[in-house]
PyMOL Python script that loads the backbone (N, CA, C, O; Angstrom):
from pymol import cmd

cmd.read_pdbstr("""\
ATOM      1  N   UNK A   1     -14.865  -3.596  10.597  1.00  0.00           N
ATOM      2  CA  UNK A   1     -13.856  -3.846  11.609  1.00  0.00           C
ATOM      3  C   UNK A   1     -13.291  -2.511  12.082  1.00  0.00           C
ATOM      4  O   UNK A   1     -13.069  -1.532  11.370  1.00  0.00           O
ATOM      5  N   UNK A   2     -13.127  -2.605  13.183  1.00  0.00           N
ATOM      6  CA  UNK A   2     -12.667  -1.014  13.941  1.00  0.00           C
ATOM      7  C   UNK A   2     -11.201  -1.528  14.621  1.00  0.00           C
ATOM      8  O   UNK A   2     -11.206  -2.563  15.288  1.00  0.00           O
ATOM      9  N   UNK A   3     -10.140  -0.884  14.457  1.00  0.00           N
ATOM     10  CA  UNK A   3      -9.088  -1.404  15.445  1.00  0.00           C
ATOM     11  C   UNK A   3      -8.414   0.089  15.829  1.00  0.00           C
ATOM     12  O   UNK A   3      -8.202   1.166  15.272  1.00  0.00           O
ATOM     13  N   UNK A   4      -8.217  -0.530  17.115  1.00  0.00           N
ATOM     14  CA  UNK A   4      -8.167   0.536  17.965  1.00  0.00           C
ATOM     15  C   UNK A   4      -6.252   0.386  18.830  1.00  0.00           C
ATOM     16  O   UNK A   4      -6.014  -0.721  19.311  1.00  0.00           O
ATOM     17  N   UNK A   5      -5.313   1.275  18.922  1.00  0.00           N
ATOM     18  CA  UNK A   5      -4.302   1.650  19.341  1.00  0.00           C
ATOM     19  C   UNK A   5      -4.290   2.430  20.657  1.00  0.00           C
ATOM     20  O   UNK A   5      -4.495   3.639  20.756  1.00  0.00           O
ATOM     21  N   UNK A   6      -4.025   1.589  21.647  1.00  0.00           N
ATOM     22  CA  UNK A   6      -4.385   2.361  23.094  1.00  0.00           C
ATOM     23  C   UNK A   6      -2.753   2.985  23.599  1.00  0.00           C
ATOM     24  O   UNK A   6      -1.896   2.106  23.689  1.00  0.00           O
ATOM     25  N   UNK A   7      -2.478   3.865  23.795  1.00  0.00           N
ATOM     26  CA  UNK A   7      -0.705   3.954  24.350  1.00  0.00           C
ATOM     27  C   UNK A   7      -1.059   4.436  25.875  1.00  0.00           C
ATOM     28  O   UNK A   7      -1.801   5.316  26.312  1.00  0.00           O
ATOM     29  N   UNK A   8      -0.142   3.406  26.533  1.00  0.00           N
ATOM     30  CA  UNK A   8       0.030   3.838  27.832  1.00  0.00           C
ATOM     31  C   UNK A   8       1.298   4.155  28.412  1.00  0.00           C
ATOM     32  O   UNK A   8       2.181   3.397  28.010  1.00  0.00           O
ATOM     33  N   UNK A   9       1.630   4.909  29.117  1.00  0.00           N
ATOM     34  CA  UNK A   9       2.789   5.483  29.880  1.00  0.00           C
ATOM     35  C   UNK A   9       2.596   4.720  31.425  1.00  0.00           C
ATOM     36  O   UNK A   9       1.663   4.953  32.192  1.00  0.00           O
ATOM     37  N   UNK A  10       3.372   4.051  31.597  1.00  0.00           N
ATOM     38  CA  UNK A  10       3.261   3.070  33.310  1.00  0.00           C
ATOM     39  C   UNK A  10       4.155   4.058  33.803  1.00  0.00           C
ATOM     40  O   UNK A  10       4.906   4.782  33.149  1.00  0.00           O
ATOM     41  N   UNK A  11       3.913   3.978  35.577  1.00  0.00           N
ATOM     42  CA  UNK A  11       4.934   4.410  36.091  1.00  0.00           C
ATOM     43  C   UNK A  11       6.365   3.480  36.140  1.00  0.00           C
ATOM     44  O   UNK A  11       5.980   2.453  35.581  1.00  0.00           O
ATOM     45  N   UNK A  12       7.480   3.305  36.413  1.00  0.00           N
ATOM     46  CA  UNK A  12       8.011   2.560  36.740  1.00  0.00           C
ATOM     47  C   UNK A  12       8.219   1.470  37.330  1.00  0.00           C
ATOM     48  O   UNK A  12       8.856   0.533  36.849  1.00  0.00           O
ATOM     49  N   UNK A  13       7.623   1.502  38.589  1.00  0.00           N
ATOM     50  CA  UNK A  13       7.655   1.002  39.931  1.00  0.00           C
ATOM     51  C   UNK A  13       6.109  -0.163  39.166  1.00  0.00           C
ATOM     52  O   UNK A  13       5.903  -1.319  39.537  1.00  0.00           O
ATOM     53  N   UNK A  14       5.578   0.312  38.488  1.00  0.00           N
ATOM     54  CA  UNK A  14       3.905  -0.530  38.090  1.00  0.00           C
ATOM     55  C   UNK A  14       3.696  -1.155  36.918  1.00  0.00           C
ATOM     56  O   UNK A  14       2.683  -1.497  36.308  1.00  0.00           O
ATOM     57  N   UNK A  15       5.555  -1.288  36.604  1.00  0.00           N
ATOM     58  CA  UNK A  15       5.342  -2.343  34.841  1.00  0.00           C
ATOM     59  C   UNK A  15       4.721  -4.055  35.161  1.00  0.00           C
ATOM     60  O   UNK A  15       4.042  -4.675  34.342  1.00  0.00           O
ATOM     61  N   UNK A  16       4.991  -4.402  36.044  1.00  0.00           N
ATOM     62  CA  UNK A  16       4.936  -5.477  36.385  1.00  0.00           C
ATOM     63  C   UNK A  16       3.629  -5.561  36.177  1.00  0.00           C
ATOM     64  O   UNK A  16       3.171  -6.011  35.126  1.00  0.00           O
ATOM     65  N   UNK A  17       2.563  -4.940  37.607  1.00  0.00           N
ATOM     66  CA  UNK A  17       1.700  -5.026  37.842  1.00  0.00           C
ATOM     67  C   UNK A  17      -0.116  -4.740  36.596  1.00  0.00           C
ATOM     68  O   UNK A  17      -1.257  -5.176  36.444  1.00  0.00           O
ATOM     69  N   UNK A  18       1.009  -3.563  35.976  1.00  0.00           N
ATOM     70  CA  UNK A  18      -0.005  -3.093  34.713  1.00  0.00           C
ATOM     71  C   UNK A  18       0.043  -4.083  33.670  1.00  0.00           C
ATOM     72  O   UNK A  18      -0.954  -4.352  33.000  1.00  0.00           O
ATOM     73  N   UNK A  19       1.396  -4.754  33.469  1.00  0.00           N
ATOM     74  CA  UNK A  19       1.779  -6.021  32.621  1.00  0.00           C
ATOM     75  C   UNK A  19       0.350  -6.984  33.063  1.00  0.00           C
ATOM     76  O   UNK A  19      -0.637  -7.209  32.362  1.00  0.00           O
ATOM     77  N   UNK A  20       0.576  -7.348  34.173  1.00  0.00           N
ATOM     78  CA  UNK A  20       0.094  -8.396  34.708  1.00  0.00           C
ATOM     79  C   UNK A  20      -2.120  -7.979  34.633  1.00  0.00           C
ATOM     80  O   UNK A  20      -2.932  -8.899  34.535  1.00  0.00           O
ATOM     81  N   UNK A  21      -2.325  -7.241  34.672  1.00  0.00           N
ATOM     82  CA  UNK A  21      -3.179  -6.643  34.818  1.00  0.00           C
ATOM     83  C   UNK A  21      -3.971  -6.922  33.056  1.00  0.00           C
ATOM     84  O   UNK A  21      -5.096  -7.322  32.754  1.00  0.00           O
ATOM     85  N   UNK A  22      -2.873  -6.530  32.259  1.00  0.00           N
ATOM     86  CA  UNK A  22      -3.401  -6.047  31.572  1.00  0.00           C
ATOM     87  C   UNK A  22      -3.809  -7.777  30.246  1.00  0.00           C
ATOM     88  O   UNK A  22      -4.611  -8.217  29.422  1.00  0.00           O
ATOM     89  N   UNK A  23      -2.760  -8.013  30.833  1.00  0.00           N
ATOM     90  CA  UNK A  23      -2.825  -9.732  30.032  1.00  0.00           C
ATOM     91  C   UNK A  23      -4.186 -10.466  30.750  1.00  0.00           C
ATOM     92  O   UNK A  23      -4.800 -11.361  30.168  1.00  0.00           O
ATOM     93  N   UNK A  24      -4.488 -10.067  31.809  1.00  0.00           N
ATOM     94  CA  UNK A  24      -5.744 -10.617  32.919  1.00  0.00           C
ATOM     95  C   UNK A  24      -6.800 -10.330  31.583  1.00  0.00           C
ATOM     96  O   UNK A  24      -7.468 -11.143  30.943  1.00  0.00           O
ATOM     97  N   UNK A  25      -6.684  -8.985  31.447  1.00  0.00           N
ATOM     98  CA  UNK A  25      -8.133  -8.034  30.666  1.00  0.00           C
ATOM     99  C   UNK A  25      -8.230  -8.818  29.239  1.00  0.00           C
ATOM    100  O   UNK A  25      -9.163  -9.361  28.647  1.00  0.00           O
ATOM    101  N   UNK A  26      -6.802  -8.624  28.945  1.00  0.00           N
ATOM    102  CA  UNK A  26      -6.885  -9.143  27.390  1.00  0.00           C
ATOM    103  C   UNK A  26      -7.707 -10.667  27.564  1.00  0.00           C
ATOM    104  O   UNK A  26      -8.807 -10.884  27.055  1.00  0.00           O
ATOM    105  N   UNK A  27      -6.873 -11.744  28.456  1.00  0.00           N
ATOM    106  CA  UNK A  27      -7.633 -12.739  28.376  1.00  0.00           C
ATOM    107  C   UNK A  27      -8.957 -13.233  28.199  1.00  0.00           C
ATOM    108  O   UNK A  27      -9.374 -14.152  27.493  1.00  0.00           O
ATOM    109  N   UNK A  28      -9.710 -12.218  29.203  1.00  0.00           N
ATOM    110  CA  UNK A  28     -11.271 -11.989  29.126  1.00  0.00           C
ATOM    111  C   UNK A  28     -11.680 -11.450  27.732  1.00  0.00           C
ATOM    112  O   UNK A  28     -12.828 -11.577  27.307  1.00  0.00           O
ATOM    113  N   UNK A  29     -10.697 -10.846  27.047  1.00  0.00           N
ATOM    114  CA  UNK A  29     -11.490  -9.131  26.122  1.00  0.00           C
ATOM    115  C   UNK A  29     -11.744 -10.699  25.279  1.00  0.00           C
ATOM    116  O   UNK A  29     -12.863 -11.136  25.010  1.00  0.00           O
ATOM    117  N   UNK A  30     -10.814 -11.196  25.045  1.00  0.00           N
ATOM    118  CA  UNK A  30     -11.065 -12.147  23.505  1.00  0.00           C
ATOM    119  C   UNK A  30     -11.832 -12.646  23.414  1.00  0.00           C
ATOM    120  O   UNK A  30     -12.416 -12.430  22.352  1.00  0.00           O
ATOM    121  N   UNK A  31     -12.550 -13.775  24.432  1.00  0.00           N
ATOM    122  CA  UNK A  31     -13.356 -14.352  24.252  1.00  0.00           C
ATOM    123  C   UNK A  31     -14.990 -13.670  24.314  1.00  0.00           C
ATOM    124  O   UNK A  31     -16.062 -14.254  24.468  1.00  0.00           O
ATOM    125  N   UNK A  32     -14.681 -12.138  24.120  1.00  0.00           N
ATOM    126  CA  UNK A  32     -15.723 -11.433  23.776  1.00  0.00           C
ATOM    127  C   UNK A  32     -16.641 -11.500  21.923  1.00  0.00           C
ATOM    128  O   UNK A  32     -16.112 -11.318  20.826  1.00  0.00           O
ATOM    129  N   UNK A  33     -17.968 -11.793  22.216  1.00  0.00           N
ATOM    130  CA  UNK A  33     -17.970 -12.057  20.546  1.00  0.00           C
ATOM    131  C   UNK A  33     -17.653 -10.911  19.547  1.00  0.00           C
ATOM    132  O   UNK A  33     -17.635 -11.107  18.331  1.00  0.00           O
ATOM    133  N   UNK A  34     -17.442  -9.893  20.028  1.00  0.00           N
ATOM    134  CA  UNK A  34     -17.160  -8.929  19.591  1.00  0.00           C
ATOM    135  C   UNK A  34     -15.954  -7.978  19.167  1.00  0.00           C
ATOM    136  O   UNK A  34     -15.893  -6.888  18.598  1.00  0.00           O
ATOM    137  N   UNK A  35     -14.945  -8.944  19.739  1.00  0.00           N
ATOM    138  CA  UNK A  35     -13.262  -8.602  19.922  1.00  0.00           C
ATOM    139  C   UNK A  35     -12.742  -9.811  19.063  1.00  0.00           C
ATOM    140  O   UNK A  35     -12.847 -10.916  19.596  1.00  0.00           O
ATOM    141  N   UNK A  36     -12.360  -9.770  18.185  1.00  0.00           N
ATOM    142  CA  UNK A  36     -11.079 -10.365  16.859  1.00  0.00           C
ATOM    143  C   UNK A  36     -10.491 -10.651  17.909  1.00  0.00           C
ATOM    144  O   UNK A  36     -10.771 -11.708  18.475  1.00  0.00           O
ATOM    145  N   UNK A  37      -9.301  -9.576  18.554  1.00  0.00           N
ATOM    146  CA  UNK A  37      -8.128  -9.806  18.580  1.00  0.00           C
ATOM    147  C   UNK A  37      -7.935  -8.778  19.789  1.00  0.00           C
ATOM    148  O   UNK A  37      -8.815  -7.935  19.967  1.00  0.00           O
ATOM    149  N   UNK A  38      -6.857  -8.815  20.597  1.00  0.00           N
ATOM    150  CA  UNK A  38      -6.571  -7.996  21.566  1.00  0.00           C
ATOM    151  C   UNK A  38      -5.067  -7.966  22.555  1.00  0.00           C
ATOM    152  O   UNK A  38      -4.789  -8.618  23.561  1.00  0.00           O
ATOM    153  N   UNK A  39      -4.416  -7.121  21.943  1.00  0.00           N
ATOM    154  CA  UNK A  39      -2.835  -7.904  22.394  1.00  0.00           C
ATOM    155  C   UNK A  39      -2.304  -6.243  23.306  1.00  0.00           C
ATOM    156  O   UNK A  39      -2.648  -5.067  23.192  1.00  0.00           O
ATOM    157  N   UNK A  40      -1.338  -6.977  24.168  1.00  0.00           N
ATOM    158  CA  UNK A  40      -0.665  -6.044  24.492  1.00  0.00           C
ATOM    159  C   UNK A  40       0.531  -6.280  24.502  1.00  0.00           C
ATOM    160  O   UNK A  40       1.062  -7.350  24.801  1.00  0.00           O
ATOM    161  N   UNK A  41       1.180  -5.024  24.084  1.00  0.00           N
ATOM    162  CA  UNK A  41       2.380  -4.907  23.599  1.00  0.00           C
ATOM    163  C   UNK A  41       2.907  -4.277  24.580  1.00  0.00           C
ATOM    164  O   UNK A  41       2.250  -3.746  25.475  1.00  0.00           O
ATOM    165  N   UNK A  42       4.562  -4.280  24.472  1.00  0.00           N
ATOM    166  CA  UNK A  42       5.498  -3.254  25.545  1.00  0.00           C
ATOM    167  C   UNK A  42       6.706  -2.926  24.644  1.00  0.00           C
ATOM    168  O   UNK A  42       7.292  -3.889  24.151  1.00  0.00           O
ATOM    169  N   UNK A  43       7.174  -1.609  24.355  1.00  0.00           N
ATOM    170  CA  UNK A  43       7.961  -1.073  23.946  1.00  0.00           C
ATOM    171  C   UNK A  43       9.293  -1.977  24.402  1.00  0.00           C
ATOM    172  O   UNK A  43       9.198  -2.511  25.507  1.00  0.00           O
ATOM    173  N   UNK A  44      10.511  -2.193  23.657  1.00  0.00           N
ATOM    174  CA  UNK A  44      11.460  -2.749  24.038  1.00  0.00           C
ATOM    175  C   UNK A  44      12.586  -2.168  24.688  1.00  0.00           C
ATOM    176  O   UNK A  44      13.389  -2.760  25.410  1.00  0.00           O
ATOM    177  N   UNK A  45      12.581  -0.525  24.263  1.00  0.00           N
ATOM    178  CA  UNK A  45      13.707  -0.041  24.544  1.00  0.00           C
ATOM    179  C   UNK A  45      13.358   1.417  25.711  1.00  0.00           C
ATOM    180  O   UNK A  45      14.102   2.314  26.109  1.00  0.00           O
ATOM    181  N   UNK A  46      11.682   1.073  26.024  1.00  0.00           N
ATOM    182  CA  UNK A  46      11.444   2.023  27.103  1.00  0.00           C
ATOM    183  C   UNK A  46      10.286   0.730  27.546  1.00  0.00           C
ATOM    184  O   UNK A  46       9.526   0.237  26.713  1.00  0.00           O
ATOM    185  N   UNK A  47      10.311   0.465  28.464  1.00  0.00           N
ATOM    186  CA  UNK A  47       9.768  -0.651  29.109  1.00  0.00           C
ATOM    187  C   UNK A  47       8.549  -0.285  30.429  1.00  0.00           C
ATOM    188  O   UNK A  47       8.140  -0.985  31.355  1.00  0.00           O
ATOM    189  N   UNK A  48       8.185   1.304  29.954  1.00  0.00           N
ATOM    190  CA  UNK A  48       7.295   1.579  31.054  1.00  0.00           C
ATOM    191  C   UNK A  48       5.977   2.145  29.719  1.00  0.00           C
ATOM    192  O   UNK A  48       5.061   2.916  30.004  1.00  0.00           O
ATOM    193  N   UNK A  49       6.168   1.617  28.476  1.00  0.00           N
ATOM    194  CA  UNK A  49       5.414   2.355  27.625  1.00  0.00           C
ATOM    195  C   UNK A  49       4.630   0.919  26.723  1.00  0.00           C
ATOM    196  O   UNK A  49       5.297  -0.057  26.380  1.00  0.00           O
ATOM    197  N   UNK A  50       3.397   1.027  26.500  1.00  0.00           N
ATOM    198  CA  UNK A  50       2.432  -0.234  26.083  1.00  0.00           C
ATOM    199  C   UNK A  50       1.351   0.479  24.802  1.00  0.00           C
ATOM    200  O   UNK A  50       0.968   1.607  24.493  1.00  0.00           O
ATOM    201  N   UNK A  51       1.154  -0.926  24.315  1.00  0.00           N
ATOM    202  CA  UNK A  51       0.165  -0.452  23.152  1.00  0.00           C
ATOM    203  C   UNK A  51      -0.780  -1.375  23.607  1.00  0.00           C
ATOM    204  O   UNK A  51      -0.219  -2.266  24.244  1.00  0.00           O
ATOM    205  N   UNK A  52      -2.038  -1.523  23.531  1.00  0.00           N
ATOM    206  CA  UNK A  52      -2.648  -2.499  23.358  1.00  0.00           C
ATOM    207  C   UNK A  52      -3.441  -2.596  22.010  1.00  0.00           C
ATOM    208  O   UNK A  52      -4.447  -1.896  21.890  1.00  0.00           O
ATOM    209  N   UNK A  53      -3.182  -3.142  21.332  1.00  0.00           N
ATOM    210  CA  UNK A  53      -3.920  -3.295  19.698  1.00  0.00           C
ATOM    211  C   UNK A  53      -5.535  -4.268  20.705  1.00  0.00           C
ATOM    212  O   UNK A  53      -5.820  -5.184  21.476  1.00  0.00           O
ATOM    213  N   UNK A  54      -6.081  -3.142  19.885  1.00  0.00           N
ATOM    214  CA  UNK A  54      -7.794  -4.081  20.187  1.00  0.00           C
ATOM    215  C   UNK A  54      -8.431  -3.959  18.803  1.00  0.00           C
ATOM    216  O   UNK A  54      -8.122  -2.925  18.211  1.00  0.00           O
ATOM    217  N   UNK A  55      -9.098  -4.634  18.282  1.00  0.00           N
ATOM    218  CA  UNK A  55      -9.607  -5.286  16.909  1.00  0.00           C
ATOM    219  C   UNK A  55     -10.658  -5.672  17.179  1.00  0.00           C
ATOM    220  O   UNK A  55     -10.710  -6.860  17.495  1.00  0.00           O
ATOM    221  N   UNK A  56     -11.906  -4.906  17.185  1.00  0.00           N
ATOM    222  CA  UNK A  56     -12.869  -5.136  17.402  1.00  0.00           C
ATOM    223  C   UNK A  56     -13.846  -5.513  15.846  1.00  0.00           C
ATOM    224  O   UNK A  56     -13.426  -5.080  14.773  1.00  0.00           O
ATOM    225  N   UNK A  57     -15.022  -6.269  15.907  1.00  0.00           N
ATOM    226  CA  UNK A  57     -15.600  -6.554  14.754  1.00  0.00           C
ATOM    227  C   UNK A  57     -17.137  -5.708  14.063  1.00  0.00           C
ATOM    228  O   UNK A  57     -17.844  -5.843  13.064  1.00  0.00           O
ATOM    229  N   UNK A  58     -17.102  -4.980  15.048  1.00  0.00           N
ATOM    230  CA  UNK A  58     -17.991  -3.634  14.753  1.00  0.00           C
ATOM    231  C   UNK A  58     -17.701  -2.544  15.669  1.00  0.00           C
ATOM    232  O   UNK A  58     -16.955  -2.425  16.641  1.00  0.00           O
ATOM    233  N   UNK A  59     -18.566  -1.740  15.025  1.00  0.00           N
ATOM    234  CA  UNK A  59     -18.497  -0.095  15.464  1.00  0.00           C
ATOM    235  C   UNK A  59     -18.792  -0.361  16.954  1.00  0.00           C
ATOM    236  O   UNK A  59     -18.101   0.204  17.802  1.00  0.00           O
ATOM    237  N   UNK A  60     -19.641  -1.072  17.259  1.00  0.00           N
ATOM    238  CA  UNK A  60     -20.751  -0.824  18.673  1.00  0.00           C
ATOM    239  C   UNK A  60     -19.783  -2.142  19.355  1.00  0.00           C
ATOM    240  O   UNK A  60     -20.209  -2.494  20.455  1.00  0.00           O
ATOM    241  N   UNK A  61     -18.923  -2.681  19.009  1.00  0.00           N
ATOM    242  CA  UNK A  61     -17.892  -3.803  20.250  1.00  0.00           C
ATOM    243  C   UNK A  61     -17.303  -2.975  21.060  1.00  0.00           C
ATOM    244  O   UNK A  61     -17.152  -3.660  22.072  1.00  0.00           O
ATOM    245  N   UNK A  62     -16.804  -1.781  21.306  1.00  0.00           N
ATOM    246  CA  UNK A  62     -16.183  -0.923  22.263  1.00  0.00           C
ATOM    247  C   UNK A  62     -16.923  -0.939  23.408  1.00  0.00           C
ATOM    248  O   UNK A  62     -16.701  -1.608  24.417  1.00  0.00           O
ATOM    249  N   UNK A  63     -18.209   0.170  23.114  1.00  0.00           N
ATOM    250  CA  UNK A  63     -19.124   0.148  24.215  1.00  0.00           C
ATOM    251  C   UNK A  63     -19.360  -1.152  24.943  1.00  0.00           C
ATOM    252  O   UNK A  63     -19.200  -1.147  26.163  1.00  0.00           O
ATOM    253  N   UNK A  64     -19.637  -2.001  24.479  1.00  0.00           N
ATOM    254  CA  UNK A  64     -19.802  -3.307  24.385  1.00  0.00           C
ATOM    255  C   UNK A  64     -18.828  -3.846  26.105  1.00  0.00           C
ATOM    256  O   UNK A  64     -19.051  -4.051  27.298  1.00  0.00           O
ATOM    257  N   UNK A  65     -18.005  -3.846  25.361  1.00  0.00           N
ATOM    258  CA  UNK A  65     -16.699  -4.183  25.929  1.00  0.00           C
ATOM    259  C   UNK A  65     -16.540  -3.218  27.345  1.00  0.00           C
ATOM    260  O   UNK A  65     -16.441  -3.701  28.473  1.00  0.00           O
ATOM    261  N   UNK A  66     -16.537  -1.814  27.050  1.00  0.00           N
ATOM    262  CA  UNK A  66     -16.566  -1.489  28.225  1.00  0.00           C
ATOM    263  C   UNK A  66     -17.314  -1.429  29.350  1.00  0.00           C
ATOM    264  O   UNK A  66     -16.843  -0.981  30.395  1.00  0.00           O
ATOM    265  N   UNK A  67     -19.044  -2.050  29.214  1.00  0.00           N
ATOM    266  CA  UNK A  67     -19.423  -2.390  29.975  1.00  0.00           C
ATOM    267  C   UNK A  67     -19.298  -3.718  30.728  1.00  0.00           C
ATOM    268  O   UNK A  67     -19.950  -3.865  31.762  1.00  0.00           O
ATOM    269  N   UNK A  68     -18.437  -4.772  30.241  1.00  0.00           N
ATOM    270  CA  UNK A  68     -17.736  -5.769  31.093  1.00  0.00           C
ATOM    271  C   UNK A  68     -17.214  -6.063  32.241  1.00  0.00           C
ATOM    272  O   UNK A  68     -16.008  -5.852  32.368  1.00  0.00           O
ATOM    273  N   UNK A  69     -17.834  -6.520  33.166  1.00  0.00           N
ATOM    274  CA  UNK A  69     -16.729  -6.483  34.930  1.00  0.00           C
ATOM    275  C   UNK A  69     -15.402  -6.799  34.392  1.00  0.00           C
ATOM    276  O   UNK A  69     -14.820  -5.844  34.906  1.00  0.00           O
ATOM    277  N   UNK A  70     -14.539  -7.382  33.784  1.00  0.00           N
ATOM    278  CA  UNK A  70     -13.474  -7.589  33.291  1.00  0.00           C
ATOM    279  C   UNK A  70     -12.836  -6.117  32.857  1.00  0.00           C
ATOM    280  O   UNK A  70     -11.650  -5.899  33.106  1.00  0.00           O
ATOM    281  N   UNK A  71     -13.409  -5.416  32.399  1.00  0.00           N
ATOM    282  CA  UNK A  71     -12.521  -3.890  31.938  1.00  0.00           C
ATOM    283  C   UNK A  71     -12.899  -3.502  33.023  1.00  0.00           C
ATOM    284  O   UNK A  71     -11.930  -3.515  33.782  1.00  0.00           O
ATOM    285  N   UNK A  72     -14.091  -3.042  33.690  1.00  0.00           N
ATOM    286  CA  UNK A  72     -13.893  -2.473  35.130  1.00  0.00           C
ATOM    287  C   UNK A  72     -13.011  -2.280  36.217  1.00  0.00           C
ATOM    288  O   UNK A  72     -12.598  -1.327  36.878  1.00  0.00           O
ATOM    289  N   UNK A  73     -12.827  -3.783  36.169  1.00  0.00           N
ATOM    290  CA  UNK A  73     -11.303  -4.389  36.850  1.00  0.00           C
ATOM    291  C   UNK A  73     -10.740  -3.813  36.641  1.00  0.00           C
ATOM    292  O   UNK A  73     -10.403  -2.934  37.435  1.00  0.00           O
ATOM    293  N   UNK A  74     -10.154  -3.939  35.171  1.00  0.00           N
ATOM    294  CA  UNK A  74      -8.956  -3.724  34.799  1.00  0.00           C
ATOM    295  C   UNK A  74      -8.633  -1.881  34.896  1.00  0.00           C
ATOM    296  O   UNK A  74      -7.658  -1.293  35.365  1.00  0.00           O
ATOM    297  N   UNK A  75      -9.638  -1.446  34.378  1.00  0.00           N
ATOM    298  CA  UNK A  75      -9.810   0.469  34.279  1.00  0.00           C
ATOM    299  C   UNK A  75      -9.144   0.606  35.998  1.00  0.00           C
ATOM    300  O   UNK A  75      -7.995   0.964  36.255  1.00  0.00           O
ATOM    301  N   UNK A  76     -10.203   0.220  37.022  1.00  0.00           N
ATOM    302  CA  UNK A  76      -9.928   0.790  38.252  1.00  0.00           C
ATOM    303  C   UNK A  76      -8.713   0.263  38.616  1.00  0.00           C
ATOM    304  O   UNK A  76      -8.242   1.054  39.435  1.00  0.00           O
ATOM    305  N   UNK A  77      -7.838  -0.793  38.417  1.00  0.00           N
ATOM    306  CA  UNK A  77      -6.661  -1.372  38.985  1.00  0.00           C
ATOM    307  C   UNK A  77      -5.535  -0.660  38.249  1.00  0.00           C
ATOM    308  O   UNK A  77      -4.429  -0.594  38.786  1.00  0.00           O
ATOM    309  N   UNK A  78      -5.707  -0.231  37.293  1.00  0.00           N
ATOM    310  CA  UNK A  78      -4.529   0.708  36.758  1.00  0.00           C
ATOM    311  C   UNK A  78      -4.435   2.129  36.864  1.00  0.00           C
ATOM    312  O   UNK A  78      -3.390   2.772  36.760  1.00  0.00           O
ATOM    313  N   UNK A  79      -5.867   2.705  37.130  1.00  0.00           N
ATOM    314  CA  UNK A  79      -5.554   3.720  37.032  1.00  0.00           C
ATOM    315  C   UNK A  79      -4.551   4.794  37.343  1.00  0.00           C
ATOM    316  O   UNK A  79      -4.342   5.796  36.660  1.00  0.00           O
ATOM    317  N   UNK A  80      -3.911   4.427  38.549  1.00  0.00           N
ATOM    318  CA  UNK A  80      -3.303   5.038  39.362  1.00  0.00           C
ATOM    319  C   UNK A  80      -1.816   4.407  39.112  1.00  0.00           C
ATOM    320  O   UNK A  80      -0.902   4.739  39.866  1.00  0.00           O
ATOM    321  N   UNK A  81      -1.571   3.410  37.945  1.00  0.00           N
ATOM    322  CA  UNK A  81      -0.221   3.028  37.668  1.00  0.00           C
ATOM    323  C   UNK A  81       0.204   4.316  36.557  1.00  0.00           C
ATOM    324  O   UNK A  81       1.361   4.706  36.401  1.00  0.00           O
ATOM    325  N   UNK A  82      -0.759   4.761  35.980  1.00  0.00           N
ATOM    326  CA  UNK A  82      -0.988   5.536  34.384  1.00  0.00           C
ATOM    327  C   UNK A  82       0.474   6.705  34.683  1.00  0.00           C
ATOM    328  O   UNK A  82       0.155   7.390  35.654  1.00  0.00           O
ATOM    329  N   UNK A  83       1.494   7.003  34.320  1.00  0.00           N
ATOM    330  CA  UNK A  83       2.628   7.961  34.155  1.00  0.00           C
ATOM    331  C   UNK A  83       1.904   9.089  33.698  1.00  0.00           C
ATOM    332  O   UNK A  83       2.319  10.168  34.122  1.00  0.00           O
ATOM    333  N   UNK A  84       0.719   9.116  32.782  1.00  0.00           N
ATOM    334  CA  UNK A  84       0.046  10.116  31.743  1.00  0.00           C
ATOM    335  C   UNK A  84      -1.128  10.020  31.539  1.00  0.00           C
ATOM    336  O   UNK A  84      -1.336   8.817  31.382  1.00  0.00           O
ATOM    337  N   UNK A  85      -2.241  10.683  31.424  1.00  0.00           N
ATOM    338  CA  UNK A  85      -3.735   9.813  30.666  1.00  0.00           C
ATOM    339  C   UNK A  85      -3.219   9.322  29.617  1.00  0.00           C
ATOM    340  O   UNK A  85      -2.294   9.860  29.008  1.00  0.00           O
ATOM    341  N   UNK A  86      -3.854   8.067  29.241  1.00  0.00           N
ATOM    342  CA  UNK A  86      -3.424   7.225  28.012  1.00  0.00           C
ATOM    343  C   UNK A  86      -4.363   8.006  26.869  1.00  0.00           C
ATOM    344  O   UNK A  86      -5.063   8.998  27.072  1.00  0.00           O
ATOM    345  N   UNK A  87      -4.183   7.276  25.601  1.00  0.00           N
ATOM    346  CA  UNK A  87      -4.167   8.056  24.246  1.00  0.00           C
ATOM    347  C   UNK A  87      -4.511   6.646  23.976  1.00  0.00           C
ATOM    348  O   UNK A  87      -4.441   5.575  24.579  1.00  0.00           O
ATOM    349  N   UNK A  88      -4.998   7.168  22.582  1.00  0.00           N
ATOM    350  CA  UNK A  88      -5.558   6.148  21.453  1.00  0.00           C
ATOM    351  C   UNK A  88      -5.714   7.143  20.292  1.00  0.00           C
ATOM    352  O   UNK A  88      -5.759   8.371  20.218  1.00  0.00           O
ATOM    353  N   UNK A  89      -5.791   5.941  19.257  1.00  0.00           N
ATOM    354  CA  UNK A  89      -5.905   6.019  17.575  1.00  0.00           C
ATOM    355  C   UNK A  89      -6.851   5.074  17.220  1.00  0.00           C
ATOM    356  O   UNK A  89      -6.903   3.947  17.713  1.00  0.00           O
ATOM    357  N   UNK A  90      -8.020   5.748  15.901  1.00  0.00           N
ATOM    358  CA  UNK A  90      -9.000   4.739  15.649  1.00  0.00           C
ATOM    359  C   UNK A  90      -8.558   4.755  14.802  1.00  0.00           C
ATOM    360  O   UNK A  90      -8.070   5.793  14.354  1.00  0.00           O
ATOM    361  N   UNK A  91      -8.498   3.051  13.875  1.00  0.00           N
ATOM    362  CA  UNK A  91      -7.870   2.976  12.657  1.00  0.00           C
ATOM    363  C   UNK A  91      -9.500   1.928  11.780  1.00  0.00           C
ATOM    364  O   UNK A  91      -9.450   1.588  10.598  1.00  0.00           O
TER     365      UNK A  91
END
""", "prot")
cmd.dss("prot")
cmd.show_as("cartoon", "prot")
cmd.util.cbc("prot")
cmd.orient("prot")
């Protein structure tokens, strides 16, 4: 099992939209055979800042995953919400 910690910085003006965006992706990611689990989170007390916990069930579900029209989507529709390049942690 690989789980993975994505942090994103939204702009302000694009919590909504990256919110909205990003629950779209998750919806799709899960029913991937290869994705456990896939949540996104939002900081409570800075509300332009997100985790997405992804829980994948092998090494090779990432790649996997990112070749999906569903992350495509999702990659190109945010990009330009991003405050920062986003970050991650492999756990």
């Amino acid at each position: 099992m690989l789980i993975v910690h994505v942090f994103v910085h939204v702009k302000p003006e694009c919590v909504e939209a990256f919110a909205g965006a990003s629950l779209e992706n998750a919806r799709h990611s899960i029913e991937e055979p290869g994705i456990a689990r896939f949540d996104v989170i939002q900081q409570i007390d800075d509300p332009t800042r997100f985790v997405l916990v992804e829980v994948y069930r092998d090494a090779d579900a990432p790649a996997r995953h990112k070749e999906t029209a569903h992350y495509a989507q999702w990659r190109d529709a945010v990009a330009e919400m991003m405050a920062e390049p986003r970050s991650s942690v492999k756990y």
